[in-house]
C-alpha positions as CSV (number, residue, x, y, z in Angstrom):
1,X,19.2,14.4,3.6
2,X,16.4,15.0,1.7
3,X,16.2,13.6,-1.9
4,X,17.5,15.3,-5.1
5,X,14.7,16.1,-7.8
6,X,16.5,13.9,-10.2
7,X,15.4,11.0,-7.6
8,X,12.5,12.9,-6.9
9,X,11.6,12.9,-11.3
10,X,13.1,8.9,-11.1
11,X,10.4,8.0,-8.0
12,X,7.6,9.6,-10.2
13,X,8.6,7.6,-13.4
14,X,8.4,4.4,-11.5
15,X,4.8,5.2,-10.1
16,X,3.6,5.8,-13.4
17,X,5.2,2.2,-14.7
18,X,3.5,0.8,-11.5
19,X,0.2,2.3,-12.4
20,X,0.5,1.2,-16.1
21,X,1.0,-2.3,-15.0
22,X,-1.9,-2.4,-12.8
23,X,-4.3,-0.9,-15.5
24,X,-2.6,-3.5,-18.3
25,X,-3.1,-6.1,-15.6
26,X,-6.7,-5.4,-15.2
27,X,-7.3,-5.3,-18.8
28,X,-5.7,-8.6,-19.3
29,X,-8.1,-10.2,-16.7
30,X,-11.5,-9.0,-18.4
31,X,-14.5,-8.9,-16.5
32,X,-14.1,-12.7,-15.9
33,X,-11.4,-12.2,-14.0
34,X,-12.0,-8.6,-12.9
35,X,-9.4,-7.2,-10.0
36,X,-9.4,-3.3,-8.8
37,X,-7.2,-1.1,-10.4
38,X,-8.9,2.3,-8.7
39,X,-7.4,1.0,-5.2
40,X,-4.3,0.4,-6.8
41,X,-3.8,3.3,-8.6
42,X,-4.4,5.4,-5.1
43,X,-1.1,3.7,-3.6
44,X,0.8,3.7,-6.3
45,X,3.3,6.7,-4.9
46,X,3.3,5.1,-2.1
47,X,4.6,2.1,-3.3
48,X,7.2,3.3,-5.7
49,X,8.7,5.5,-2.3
50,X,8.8,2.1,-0.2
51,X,10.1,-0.3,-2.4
52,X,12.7,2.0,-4.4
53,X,13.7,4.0,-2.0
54,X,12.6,3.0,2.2
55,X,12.5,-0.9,2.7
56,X,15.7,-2.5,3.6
57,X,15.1,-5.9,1.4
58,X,17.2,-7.8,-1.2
59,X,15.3,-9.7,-4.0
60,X,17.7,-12.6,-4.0
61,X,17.3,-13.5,-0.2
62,X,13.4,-12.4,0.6
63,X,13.6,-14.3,3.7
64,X,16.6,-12.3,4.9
65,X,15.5,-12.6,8.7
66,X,17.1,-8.0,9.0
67,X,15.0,-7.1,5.7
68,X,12.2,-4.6,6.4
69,X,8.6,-6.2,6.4
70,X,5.6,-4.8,4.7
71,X,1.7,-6.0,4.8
72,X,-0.6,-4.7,2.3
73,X,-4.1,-4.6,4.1
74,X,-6.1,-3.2,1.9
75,X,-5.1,-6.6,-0.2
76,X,-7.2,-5.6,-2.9
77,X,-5.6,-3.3,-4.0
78,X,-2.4,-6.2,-4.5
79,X,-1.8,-5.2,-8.7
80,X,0.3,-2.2,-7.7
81,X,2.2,-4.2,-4.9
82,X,3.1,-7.3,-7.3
83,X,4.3,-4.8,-9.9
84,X,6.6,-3.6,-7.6
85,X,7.8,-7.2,-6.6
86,X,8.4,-7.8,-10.3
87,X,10.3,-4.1,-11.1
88,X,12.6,-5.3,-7.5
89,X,13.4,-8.4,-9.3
90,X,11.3,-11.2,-7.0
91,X,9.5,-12.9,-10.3
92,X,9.5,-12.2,-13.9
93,X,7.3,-9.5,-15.0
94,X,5.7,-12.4,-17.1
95,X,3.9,-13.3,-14.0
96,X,1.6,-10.6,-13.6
97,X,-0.8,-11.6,-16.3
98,X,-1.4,-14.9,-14.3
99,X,-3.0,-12.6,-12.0
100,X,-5.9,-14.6,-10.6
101,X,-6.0,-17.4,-12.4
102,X,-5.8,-21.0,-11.1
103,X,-2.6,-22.0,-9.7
104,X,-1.0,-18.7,-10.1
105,X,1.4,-17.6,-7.7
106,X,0.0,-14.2,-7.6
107,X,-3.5,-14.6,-6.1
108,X,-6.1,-11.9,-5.6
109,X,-5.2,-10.9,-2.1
110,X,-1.1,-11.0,-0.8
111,X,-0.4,-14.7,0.3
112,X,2.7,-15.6,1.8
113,X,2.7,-19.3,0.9
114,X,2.9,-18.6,-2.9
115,X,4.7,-15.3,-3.8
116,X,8.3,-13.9,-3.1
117,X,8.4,-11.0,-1.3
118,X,5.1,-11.1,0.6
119,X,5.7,-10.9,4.1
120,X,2.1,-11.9,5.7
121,X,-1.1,-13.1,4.1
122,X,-3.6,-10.5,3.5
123,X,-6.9,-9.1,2.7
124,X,-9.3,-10.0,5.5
125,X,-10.0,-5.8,5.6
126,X,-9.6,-4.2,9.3
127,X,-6.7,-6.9,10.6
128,X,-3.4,-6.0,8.8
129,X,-2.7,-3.5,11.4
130,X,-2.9,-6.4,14.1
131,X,-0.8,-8.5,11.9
132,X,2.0,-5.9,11.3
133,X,2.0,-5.0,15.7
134,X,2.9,-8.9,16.0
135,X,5.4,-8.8,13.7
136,X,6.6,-5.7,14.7
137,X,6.7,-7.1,19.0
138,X,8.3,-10.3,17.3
139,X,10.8,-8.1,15.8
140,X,11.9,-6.1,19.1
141,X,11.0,-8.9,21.7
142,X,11.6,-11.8,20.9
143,X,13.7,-12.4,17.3
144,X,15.8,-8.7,18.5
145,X,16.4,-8.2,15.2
146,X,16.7,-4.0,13.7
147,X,14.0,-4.4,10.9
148,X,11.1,-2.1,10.9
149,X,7.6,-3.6,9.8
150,X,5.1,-1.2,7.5
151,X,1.5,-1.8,7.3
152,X,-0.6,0.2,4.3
153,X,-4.4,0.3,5.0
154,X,-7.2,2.0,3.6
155,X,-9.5,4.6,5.7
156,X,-12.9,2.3,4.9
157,X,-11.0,0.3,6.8
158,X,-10.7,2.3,10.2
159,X,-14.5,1.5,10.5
160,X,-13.2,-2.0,12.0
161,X,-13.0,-1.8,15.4
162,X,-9.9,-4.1,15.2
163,X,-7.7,-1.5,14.0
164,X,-7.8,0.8,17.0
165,X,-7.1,-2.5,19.2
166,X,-3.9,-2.9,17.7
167,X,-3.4,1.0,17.4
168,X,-3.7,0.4,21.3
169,X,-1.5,-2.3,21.4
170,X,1.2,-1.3,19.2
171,X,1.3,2.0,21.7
172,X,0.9,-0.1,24.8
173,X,4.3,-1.7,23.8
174,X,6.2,1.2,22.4
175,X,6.5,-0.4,19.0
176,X,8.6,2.6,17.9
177,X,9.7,0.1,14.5
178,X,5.8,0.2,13.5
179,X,4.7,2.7,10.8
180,X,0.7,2.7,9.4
181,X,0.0,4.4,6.3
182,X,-3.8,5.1,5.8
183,X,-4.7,5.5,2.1
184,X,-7.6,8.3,2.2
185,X,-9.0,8.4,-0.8
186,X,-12.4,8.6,0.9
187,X,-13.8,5.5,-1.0
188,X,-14.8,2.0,0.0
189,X,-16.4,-0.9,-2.1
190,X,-19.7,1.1,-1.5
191,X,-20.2,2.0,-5.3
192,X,-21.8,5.9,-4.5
193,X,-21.5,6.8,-1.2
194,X,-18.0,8.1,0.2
195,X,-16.4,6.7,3.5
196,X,-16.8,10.1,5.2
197,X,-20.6,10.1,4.5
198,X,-21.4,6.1,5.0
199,X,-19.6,5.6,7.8
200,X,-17.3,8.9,9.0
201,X,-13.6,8.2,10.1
202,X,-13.3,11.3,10.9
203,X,-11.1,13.1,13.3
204,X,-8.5,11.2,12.5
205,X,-5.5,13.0,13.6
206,X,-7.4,13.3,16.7
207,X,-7.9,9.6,17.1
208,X,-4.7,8.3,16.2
209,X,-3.0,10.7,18.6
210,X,-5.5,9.7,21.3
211,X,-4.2,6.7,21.0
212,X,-0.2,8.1,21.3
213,X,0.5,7.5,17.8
214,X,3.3,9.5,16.3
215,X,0.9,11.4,13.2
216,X,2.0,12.5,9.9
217,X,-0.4,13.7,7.3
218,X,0.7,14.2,3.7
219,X,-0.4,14.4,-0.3
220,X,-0.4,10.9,-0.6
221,X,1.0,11.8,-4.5
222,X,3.8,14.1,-3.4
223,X,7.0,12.0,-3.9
224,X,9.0,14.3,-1.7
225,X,6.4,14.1,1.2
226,X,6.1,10.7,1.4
227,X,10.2,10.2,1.1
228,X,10.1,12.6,4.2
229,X,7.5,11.1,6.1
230,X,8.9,7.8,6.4
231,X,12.5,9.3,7.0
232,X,10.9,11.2,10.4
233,X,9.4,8.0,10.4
234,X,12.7,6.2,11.3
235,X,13.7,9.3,14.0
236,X,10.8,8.9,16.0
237,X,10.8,6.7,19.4
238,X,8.9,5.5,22.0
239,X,6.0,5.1,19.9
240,X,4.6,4.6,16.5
241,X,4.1,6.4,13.5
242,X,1.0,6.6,11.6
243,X,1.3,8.5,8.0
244,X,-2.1,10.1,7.2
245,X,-1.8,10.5,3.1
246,X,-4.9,12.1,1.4
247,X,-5.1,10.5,-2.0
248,X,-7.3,10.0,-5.5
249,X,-8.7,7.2,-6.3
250,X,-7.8,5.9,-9.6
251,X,-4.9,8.5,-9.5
252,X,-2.9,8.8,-12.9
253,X,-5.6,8.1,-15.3
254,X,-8.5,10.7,-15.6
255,X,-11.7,8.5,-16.5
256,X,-10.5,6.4,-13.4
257,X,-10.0,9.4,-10.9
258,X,-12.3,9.5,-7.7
259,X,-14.9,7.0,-10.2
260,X,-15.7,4.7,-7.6
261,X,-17.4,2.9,-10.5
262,X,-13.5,1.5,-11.3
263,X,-13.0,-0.3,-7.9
264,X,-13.4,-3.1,-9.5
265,X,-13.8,-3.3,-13.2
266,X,-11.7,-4.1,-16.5
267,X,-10.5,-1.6,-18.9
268,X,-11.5,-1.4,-22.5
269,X,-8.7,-1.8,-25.3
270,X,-9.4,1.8,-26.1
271,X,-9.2,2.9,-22.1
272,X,-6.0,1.0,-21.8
273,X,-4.6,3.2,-24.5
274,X,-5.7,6.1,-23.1
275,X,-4.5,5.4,-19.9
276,X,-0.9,4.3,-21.2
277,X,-1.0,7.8,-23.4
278,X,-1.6,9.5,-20.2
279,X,0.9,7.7,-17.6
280,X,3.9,7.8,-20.0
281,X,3.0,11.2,-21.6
């Protein structure tokens, strides 16, 4: 049943409070501690549709061996995921201004070890797909247990030749509880040049299909497409799903959109306004 636009208008709000804790997080870090709201601010509709409204989970057991798993592999972009964590109720929100800093339980890329709510270590670009296929064959081999594992990358990242061997893999063994979202926002850390001019990904419907991947391609900001993508997500079998959404980088705040320049840079007092002004106008 496809959502109401009162969820729809809820799902939006709670992207924009995910994007304004991402910016604020960045602003508290400085440039000492610089992390890279741009990435973050690409997912953040993404985000808000998994963790408020897809992901079987429950913040008071996050090892309950049926919850859904998620890995973040573009790491990076980790502001936007631990706001979420904190909304869900896995920490305090007080803990995201500890944000990189020493013997914080929020470090700059996902790790397992130190934060509720992270399923797998990440950041290592190119290899969450491979993570999230093992978890996934874990899942319907050997631990036969009905949760479904998620795995967000970005399309800089499809340049790693790791990706398409577990995109083989993951098709090999009918990992129909797998779903890939690719984030293309068509930048990388490469502060000019765009991923479809340094280093082309391009077919990528083509490819992904090639390699007898279920494709979806959305507007990576449409709450109501993403909602439906992972729904048809959960029909399809036999095989895995791969959600194509096209996205802006830096979405949400205008000085910050498709400016690669804010990949990884801290916001002025004055910008942070302006970007709170704009996300809660």
């Amino acid at each position: 049943m496809p959502p109401t636009e009162k969820r729809i208008a809820e799902l939006e709000l709670i992207a924009a409070k995910l994007r304004l804790h991402a910016v604020t997080i960045a602003h508290r870090l400085g440039e000492d501690r610089k992390c890279h709201p741009g990435p973050a601010l690409s997912i953040a509709d993404i985000i808000a549709v998994l963790y408020f409204e897809t992901l079987r989970m429950d913040p008071a057991r996050p090892d309950w061996p049926d919850r859904d798993r998620f890995v973040l592999s573009k790491g990076h972009a980790c502001p936007i995921l631990y706001a979420a964590l904190a909304m869900k109720g896995f920490f305090r929100e007080e803990a995201l201004w500890t944000l990189r800093h020493v013997n914080s339980m929020l470090q700059g890329h996902p790790d397992m070890t130190k934060t509720p709510g992270i399923d797998m270590t990440a950041g290592s670009l190119g290899h969450g797909l491979s993570l999230a296929a093992g978890i996934a064959l874990a899942g319907r081999h050997i631990d036969k247990r009905p949760y479904r594992v998620y795995a967000l990358l970005g399309d800089g990242e499809l340049q790693e030749g790791l990706v398409w061997e577990a995109a083989m893999a993951a098709a090999n063994f009918g990992l129909d509880n797998l779903v890939a979202v690719v984030d293309c926002n068509d930048w990388q850390s490469s502060k000019s040049v765009p991923v479809s001019k340094l280093m082309s990904v391009q077919p990528l419907r083509g490819k992904w299909e090639s390699f007898n991947w279920f494709v979806e391609e959305i507007d990576g900001h449409d709450v109501a497409q993403i909602v439906g993508a992972f729904a048809q997500a959960q029909k399809n079998r036999g095989r895995p799903t791969v959600i194509l959404a096209t996205t802006v980088k830096g979405k949400g705040v205008s000085f910050m959109e498709n400016n690669n320049s804010w990949h990884q840079k801290a916001p002025t007092d004055a910008e942070l306004e302006s970007a709170r002004r704009q996300l809660l106008s």
